[in-house]
N, CA, C, O and CB atoms as a CASP TS submission, in Angstrom:
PFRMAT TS
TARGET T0000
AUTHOR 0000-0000-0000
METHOD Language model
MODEL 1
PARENT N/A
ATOM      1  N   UNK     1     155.453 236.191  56.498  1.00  0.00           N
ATOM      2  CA  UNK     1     156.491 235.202  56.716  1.00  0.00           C
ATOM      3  C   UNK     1     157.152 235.400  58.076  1.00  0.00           C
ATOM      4  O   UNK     1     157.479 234.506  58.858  1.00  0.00           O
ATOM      5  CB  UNK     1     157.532 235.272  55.604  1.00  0.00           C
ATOM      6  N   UNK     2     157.324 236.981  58.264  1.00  0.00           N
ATOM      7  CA  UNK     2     158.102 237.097  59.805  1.00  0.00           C
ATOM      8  C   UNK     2     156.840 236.187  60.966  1.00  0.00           C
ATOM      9  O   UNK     2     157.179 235.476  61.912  1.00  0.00           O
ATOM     10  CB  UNK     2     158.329 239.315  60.381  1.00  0.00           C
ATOM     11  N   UNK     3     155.563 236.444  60.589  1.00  0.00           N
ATOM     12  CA  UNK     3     155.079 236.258  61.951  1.00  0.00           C
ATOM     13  C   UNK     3     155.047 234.498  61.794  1.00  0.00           C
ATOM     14  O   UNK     3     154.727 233.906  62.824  1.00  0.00           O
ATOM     15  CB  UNK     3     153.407 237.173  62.317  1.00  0.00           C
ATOM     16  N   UNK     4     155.280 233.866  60.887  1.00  0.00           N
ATOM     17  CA  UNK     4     155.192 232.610  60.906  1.00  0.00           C
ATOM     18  C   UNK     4     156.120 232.302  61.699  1.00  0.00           C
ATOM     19  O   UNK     4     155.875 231.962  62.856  1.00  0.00           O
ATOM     20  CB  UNK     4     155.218 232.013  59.792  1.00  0.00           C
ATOM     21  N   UNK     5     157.593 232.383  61.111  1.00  0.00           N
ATOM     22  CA  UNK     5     158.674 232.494  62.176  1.00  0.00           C
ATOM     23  C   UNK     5     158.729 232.584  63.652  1.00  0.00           C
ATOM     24  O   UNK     5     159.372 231.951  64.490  1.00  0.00           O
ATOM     25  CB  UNK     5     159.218 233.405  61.930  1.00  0.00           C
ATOM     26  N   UNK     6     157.829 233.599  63.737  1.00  0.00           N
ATOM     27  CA  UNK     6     157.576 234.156  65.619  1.00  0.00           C
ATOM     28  C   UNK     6     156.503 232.874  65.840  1.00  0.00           C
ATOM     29  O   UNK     6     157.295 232.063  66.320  1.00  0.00           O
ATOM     30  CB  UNK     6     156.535 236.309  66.031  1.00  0.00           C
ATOM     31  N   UNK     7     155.695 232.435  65.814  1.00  0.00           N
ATOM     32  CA  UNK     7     154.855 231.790  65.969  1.00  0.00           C
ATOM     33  C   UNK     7     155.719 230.126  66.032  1.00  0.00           C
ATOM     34  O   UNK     7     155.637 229.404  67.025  1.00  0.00           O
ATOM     35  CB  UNK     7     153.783 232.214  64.884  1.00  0.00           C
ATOM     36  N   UNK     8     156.519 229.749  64.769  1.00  0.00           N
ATOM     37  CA  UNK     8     157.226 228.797  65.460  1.00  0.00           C
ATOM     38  C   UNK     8     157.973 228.742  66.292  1.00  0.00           C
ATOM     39  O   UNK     8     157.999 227.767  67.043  1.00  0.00           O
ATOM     40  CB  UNK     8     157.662 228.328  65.011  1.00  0.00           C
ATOM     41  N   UNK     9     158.950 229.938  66.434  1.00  0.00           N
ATOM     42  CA  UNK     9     159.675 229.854  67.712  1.00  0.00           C
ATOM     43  C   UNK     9     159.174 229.738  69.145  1.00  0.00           C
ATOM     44  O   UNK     9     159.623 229.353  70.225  1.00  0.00           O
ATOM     45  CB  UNK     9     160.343 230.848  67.736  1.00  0.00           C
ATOM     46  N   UNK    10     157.715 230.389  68.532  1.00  0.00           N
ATOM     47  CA  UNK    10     157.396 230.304  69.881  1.00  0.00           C
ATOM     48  C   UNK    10     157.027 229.278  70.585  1.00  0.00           C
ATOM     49  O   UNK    10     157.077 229.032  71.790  1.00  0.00           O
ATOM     50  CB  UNK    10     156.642 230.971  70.094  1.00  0.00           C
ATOM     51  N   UNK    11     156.591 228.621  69.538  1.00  0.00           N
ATOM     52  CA  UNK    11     156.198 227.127  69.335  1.00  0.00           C
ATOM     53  C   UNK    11     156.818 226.133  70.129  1.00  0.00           C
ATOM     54  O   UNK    11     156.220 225.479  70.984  1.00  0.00           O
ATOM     55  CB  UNK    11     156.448 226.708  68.022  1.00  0.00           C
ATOM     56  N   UNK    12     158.458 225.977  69.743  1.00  0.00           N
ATOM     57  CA  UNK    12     159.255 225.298  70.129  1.00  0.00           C
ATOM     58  C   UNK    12     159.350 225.541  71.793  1.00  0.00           C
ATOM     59  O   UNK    12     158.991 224.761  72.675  1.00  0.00           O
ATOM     60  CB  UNK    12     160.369 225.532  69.299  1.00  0.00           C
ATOM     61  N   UNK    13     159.906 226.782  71.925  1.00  0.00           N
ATOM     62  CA  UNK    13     160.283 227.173  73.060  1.00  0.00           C
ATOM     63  C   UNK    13     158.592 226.825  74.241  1.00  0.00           C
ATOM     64  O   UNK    13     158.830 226.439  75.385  1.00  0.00           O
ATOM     65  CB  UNK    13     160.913 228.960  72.757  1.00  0.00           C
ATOM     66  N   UNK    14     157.578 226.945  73.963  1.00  0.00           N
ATOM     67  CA  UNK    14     156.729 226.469  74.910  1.00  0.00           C
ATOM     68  C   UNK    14     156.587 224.953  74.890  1.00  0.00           C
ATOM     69  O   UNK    14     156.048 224.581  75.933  1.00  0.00           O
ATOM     70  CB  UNK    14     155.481 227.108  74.748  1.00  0.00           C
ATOM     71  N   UNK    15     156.755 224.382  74.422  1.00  0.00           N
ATOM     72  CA  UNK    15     156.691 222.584  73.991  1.00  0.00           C
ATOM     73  C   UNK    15     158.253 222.318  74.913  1.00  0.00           C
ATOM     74  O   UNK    15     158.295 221.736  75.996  1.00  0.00           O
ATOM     75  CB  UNK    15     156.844 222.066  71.603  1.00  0.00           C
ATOM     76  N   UNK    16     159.366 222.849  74.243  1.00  0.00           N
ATOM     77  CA  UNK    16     160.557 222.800  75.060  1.00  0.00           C
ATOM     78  C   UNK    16     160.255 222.633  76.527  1.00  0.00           C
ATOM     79  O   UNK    16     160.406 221.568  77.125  1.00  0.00           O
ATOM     80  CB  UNK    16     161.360 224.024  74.855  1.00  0.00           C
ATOM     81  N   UNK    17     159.781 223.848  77.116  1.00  0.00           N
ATOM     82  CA  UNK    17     159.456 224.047  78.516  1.00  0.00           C
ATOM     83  C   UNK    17     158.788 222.862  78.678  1.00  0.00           C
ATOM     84  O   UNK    17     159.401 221.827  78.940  1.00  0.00           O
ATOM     85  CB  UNK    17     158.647 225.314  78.921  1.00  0.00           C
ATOM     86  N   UNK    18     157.142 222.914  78.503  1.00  0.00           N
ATOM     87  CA  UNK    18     156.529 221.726  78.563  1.00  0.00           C
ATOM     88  C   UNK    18     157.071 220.090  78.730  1.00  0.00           C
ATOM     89  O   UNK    18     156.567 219.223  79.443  1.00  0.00           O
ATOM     90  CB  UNK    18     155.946 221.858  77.547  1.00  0.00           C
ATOM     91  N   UNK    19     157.957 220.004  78.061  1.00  0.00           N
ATOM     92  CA  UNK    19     158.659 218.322  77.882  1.00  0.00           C
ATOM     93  C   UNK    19     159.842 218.181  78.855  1.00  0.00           C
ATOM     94  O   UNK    19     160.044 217.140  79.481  1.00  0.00           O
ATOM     95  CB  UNK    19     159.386 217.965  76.153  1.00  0.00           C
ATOM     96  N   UNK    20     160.738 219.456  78.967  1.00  0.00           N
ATOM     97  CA  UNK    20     161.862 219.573  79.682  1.00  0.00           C
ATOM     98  C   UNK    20     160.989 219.310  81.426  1.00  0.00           C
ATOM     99  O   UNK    20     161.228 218.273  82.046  1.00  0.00           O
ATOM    100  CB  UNK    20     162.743 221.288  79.257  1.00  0.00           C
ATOM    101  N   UNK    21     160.150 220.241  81.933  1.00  0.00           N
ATOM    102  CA  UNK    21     159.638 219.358  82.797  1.00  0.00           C
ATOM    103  C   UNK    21     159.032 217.805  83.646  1.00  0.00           C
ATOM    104  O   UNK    21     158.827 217.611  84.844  1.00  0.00           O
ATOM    105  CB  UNK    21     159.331 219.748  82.677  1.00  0.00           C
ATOM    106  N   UNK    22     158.887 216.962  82.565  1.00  0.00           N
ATOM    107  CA  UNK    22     159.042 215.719  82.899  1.00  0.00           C
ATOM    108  C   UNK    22     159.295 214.915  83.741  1.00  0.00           C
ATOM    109  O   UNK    22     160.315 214.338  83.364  1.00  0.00           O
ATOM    110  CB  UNK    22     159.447 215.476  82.522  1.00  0.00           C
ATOM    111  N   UNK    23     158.859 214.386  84.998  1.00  0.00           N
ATOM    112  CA  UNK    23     159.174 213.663  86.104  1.00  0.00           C
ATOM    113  C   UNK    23     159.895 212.382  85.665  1.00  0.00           C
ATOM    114  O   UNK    23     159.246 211.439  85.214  1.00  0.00           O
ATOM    115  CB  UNK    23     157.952 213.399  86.900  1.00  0.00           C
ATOM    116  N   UNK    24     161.296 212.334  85.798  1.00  0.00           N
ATOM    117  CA  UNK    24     162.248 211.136  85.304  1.00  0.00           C
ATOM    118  C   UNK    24     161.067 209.718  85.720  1.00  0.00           C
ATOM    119  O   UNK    24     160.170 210.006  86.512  1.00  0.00           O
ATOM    120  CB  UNK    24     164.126 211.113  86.411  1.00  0.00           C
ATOM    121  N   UNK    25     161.118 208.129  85.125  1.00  0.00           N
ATOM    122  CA  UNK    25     160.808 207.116  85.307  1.00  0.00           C
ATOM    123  C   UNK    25     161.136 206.917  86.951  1.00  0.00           C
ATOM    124  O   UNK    25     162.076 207.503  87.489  1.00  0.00           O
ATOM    125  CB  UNK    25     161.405 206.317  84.291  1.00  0.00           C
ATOM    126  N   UNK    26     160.338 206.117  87.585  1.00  0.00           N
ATOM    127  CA  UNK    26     160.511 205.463  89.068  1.00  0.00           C
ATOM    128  C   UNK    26     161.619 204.919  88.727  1.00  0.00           C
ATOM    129  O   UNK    26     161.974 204.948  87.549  1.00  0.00           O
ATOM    130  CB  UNK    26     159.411 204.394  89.727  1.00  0.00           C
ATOM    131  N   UNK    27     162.622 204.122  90.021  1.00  0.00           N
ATOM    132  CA  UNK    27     163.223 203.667  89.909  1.00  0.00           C
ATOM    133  C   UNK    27     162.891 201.994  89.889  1.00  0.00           C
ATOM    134  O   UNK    27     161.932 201.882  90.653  1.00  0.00           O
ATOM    135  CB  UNK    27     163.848 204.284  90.531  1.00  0.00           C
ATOM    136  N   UNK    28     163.207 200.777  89.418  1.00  0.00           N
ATOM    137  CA  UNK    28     162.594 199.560  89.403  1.00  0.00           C
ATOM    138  C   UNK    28     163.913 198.690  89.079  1.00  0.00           C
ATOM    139  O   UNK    28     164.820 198.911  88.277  1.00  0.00           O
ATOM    140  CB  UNK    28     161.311 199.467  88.323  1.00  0.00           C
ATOM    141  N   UNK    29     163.770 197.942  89.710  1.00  0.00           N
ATOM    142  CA  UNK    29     164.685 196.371  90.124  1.00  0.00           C
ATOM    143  C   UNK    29     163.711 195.444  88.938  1.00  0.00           C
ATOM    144  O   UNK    29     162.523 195.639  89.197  1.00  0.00           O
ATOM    145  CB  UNK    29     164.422 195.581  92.386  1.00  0.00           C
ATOM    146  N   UNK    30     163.851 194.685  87.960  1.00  0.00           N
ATOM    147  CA  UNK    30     163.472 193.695  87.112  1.00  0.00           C
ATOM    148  C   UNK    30     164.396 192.311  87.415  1.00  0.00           C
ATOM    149  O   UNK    30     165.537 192.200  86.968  1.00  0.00           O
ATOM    150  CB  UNK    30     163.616 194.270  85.627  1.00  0.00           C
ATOM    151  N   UNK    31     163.598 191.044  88.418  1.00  0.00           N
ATOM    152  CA  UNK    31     164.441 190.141  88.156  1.00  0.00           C
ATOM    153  C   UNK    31     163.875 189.058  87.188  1.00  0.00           C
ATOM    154  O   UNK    31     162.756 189.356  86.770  1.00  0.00           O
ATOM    155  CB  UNK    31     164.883 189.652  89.360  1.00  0.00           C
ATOM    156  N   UNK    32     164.350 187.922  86.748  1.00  0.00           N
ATOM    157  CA  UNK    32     164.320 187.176  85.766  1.00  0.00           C
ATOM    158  C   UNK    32     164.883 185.605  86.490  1.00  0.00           C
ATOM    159  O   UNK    32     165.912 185.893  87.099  1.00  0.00           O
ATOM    160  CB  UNK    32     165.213 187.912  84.546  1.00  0.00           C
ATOM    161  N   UNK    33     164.660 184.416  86.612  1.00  0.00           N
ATOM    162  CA  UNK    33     165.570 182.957  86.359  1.00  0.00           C
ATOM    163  C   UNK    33     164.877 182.119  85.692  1.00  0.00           C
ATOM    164  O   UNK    33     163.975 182.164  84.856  1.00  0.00           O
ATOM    165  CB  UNK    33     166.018 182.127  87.609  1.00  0.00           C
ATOM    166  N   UNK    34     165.615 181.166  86.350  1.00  0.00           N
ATOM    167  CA  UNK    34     164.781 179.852  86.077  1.00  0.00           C
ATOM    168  C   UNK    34     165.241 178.822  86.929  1.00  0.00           C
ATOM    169  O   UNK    34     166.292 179.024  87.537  1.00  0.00           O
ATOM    170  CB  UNK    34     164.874 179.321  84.609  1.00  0.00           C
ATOM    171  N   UNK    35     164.614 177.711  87.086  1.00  0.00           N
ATOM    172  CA  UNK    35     164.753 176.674  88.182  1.00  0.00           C
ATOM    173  C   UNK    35     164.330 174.857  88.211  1.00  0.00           C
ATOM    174  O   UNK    35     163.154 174.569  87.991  1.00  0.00           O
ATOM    175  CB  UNK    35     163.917 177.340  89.190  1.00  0.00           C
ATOM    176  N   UNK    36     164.790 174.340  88.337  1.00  0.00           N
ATOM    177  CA  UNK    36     165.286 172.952  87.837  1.00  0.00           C
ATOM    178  C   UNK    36     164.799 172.518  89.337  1.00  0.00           C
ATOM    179  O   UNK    36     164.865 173.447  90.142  1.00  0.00           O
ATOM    180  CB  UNK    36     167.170 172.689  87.260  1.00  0.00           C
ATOM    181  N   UNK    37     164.456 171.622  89.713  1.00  0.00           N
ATOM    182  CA  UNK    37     163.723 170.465  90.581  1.00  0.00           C
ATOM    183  C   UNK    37     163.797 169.052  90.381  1.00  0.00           C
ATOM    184  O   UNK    37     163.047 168.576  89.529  1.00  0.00           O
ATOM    185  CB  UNK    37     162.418 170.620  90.530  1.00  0.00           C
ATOM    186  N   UNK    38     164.506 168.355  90.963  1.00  0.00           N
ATOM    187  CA  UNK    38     164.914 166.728  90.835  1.00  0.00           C
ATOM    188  C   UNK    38     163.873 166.070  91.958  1.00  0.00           C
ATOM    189  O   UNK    38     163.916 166.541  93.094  1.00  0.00           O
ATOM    190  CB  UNK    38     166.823 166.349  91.299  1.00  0.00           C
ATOM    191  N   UNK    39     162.998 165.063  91.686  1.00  0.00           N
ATOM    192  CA  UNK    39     162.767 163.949  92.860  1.00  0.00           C
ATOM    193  C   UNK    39     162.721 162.855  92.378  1.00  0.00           C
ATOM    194  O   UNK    39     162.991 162.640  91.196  1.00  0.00           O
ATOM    195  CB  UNK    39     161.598 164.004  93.671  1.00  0.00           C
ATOM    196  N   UNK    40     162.451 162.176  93.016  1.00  0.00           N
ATOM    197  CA  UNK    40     162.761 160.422  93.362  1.00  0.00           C
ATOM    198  C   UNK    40     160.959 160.298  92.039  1.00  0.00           C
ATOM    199  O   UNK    40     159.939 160.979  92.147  1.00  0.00           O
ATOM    200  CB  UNK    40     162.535 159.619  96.139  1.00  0.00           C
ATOM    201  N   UNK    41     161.165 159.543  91.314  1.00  0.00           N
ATOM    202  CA  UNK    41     159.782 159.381  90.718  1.00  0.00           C
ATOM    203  C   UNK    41     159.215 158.406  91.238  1.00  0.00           C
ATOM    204  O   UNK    41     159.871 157.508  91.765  1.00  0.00           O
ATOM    205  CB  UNK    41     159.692 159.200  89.367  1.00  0.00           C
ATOM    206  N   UNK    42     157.993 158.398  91.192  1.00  0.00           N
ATOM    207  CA  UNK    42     157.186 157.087  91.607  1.00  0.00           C
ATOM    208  C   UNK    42     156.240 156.016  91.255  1.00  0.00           C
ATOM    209  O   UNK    42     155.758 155.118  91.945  1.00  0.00           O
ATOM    210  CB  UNK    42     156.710 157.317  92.253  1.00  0.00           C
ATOM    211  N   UNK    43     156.076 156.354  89.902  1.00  0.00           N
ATOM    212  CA  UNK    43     155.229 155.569  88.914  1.00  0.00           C
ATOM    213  C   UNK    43     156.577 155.917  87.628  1.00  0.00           C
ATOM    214  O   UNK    43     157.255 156.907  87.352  1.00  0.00           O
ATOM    215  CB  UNK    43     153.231 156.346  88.603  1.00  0.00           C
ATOM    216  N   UNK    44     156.470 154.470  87.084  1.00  0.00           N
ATOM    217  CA  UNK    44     156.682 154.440  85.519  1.00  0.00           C
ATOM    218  C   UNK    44     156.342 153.581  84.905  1.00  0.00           C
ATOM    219  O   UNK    44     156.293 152.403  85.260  1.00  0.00           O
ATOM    220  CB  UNK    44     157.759 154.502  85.074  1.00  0.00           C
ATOM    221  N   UNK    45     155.896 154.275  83.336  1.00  0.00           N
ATOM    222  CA  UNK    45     155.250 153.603  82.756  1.00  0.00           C
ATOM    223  C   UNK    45     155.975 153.216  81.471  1.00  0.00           C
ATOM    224  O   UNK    45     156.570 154.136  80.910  1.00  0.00           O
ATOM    225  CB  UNK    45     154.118 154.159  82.691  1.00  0.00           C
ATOM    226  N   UNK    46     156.027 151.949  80.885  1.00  0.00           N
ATOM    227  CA  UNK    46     156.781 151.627  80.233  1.00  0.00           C
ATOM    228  C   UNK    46     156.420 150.877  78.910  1.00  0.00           C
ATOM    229  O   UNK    46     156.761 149.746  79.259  1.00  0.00           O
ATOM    230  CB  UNK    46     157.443 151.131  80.974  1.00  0.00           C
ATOM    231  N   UNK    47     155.935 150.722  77.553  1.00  0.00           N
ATOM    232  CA  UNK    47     155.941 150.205  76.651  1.00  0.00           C
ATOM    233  C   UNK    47     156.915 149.512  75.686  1.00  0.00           C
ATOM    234  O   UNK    47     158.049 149.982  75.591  1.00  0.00           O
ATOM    235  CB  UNK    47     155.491 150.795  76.370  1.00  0.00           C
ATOM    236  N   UNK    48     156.553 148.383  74.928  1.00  0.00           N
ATOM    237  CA  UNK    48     157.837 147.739  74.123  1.00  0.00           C
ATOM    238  C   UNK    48     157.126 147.145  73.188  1.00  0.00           C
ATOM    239  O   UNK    48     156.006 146.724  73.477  1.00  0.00           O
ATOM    240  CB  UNK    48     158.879 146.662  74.882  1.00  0.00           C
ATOM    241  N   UNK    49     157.675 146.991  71.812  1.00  0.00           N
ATOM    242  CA  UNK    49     156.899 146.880  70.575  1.00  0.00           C
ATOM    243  C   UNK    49     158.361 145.338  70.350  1.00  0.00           C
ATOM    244  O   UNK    49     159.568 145.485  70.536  1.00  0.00           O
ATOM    245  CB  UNK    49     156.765 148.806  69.202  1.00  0.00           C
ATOM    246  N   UNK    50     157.759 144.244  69.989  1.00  0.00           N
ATOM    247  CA  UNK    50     158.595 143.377  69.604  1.00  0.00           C
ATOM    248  C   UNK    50     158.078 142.748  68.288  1.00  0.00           C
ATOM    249  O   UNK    50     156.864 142.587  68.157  1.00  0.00           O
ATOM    250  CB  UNK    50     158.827 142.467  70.664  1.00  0.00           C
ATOM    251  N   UNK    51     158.950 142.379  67.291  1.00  0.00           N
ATOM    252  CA  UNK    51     158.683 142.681  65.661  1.00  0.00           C
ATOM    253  C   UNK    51     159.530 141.323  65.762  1.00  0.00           C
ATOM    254  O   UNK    51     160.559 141.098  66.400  1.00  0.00           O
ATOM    255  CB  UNK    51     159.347 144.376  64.618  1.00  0.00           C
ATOM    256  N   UNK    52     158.821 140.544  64.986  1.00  0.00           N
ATOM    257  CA  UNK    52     159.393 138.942  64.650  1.00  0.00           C
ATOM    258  C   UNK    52     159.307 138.237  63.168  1.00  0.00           C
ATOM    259  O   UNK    52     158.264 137.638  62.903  1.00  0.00           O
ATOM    260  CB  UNK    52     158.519 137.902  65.575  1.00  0.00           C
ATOM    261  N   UNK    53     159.966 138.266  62.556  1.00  0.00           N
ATOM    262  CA  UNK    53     159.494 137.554  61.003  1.00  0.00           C
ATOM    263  C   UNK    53     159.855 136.412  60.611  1.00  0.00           C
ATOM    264  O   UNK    53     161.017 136.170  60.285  1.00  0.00           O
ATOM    265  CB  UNK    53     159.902 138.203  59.869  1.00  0.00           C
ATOM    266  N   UNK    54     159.001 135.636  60.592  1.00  0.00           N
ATOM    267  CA  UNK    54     159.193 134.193  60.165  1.00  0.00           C
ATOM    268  C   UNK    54     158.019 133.769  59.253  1.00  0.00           C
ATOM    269  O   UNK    54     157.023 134.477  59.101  1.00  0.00           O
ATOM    270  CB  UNK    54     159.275 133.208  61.450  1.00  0.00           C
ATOM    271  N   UNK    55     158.213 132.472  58.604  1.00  0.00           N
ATOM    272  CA  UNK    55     157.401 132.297  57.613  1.00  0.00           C
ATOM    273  C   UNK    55     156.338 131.882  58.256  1.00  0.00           C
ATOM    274  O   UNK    55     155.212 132.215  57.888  1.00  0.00           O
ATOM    275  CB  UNK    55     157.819 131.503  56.613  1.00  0.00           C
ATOM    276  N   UNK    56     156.539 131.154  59.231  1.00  0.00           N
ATOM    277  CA  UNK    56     154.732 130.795  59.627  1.00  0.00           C
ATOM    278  C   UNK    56     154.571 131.539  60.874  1.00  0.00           C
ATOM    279  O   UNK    56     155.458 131.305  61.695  1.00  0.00           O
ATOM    280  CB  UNK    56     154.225 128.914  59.995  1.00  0.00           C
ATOM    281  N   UNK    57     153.577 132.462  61.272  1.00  0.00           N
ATOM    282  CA  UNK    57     152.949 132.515  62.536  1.00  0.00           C
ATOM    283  C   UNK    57     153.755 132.406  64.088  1.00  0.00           C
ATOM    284  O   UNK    57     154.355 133.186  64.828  1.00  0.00           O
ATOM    285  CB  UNK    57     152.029 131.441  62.401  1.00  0.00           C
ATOM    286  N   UNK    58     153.351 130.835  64.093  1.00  0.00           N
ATOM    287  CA  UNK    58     153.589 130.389  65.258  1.00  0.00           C
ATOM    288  C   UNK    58     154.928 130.396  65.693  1.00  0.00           C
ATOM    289  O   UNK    58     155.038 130.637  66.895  1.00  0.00           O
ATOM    290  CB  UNK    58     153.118 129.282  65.334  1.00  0.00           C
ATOM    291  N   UNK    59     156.353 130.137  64.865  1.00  0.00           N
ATOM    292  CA  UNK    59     157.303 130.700  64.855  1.00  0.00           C
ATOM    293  C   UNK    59     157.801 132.547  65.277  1.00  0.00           C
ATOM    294  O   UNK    59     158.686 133.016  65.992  1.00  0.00           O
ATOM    295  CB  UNK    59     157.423 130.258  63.761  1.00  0.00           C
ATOM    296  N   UNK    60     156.926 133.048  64.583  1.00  0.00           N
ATOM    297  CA  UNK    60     157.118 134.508  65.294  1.00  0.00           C
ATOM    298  C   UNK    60     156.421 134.737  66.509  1.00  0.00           C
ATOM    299  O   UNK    60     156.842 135.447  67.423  1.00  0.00           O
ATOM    300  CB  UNK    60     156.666 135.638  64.421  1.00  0.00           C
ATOM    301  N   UNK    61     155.335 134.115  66.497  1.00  0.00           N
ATOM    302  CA  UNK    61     154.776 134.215  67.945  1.00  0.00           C
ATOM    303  C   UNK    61     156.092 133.944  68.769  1.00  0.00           C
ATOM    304  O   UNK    61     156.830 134.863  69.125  1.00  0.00           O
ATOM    305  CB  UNK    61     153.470 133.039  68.310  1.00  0.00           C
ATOM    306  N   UNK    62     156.354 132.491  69.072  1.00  0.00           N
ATOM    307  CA  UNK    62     157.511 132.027  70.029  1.00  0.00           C
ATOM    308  C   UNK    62     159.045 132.904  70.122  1.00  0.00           C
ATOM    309  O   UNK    62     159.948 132.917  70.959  1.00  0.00           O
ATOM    310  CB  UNK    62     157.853 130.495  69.516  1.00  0.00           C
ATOM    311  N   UNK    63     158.862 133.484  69.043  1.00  0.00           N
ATOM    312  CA  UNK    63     160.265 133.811  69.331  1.00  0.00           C
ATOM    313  C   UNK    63     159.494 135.447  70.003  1.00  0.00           C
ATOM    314  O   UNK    63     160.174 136.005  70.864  1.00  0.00           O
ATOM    315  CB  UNK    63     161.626 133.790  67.648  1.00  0.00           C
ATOM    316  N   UNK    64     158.429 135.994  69.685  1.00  0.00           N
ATOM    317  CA  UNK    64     158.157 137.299  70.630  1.00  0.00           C
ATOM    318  C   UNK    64     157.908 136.833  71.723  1.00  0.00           C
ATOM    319  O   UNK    64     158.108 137.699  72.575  1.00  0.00           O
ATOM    320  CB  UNK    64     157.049 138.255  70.312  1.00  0.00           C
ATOM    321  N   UNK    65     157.492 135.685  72.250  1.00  0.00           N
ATOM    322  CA  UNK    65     157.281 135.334  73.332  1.00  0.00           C
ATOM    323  C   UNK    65     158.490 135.420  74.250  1.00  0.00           C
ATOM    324  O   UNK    65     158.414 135.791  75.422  1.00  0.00           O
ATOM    325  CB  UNK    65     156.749 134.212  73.214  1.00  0.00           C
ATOM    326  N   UNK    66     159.470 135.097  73.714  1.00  0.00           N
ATOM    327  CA  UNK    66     160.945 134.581  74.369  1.00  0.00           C
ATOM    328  C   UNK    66     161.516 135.677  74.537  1.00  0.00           C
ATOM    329  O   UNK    66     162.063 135.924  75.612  1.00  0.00           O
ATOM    330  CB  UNK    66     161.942 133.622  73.536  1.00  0.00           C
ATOM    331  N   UNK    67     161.506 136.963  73.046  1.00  0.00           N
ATOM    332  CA  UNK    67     162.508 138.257  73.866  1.00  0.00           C
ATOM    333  C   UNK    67     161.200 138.779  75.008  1.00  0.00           C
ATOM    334  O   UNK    67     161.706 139.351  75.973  1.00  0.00           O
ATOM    335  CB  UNK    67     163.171 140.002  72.424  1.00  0.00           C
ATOM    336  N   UNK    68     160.081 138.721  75.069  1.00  0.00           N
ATOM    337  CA  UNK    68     159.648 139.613  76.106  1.00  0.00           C
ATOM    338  C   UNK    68     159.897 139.177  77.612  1.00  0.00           C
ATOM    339  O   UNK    68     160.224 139.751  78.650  1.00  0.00           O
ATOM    340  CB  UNK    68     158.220 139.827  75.900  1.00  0.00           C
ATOM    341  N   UNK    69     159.518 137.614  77.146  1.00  0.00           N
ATOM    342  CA  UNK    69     159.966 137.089  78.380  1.00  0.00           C
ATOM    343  C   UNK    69     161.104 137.560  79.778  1.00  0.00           C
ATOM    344  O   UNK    69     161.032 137.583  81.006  1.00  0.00           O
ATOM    345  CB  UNK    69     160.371 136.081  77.855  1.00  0.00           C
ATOM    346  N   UNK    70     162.703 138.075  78.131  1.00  0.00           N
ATOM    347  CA  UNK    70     164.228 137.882  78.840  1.00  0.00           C
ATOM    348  C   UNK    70     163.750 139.731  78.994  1.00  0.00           C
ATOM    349  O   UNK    70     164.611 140.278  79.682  1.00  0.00           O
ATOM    350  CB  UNK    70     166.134 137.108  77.570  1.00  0.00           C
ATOM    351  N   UNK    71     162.925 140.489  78.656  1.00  0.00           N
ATOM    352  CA  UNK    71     162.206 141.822  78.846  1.00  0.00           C
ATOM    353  C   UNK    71     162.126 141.951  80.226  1.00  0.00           C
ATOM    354  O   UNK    71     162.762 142.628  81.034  1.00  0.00           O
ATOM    355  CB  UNK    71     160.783 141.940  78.199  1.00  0.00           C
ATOM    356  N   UNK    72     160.881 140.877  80.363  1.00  0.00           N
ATOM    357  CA  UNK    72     160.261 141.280  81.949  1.00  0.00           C
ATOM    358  C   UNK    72     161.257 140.829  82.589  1.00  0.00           C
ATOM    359  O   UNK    72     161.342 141.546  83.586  1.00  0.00           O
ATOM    360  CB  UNK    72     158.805 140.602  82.576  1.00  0.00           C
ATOM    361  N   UNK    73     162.176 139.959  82.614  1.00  0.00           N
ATOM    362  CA  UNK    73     163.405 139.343  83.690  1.00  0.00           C
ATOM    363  C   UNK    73     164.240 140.290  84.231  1.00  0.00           C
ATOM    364  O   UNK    73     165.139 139.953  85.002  1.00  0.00           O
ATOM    365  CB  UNK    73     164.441 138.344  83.031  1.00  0.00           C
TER
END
């Protein structure tokens, strides 16, 4: 049992040494952002869904005809 004892101490104390030597981390700067950019756009593209209910047809036709019309204006 004593020499177990001696054998861990000794244990420790060479591992101690061992680790206590250690060359600290480099030193290092970490930067981080982020960044937002505005310009003038130059294409757009544009879709429109127009929904008309009337009992006959040709009635909903005319009246989609008329809001797209005041649309493109």
């Amino acid at each position: 049992m004593k020499t177990l004892a001696k054998i861990l101490t000794a244990s420790f104390c060479v591992f101690g040494i061992l680790f206590a030597d250690e060359e600290p981390e480099p030193r290092s700067i970490t930067v981080t952002g982020t960044a937002e950019v505005s310009v003038a756009p130059d294409i757009c593209y544009m879709s429109f869904i127009v929904e008309s209910e009337s009992r006959k047809a040709q009635e909903a036709y005319a009246e989609n005809v008329q809001i797209m019309n005041a649309i493109n204006q």
